[in-house]
C-alpha positions in Angstrom: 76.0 101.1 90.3 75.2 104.1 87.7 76.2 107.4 88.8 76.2 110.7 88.0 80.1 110.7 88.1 80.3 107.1 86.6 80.2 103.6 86.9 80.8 102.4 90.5 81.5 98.6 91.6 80.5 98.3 95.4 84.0 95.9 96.2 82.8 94.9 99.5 82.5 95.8 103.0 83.4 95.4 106.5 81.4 96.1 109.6 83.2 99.8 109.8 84.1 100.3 105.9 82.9 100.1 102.1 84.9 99.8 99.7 83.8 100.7 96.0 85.9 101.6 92.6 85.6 103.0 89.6 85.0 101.3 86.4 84.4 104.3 84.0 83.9 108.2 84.4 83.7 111.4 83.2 87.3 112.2 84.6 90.1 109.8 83.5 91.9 110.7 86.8 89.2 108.4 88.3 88.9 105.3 86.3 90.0 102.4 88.8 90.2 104.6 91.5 89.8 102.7 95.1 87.8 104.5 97.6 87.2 103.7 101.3 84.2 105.3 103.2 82.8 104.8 106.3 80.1 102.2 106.7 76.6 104.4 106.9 73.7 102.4 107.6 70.9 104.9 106.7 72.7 104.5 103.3 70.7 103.9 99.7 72.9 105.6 97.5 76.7 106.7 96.8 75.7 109.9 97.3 74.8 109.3 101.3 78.7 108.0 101.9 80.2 111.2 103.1 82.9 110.0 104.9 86.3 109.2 103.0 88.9 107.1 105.0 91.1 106.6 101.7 91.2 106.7 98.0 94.1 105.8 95.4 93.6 109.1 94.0 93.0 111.9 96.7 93.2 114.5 94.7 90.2 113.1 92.7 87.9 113.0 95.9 89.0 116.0 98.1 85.1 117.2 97.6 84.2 113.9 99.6 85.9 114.4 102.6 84.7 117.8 103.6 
């Protein structure tokens, strides 16, 4: 998917998690970064997925898991 922050690949997803990476972005800190949220059903958008269970880079997402 397109975003604001980059290009995002939704990986796949398990009945609790989602798991989506980074293909390009703004910040080269990102680019192939792993992220784990928690499943959100009311979801349409990466925006909606607030909570963080992991990353490759934490420093990268800290703003995601507040």
């Amino acid at each position: 998917m397109s975003h604001s922050t980059g290009k995002i690949e939704i990986v796949g997803m398990t009945d609790e998690h989602i798991f989506f990476r980074y293909h390009q972005s703004s910040d080269p800190e990102q680019i192939g970064c792993f992220m784990i949220f928690k499943r959100n059903p009311e979801a349409y958008w990466f925006d909606d997925y607030r909570e963080l269970v992991t990353t490759s880079t934490p420093e990268a997402f800290a703003k995601y898991s507040a």
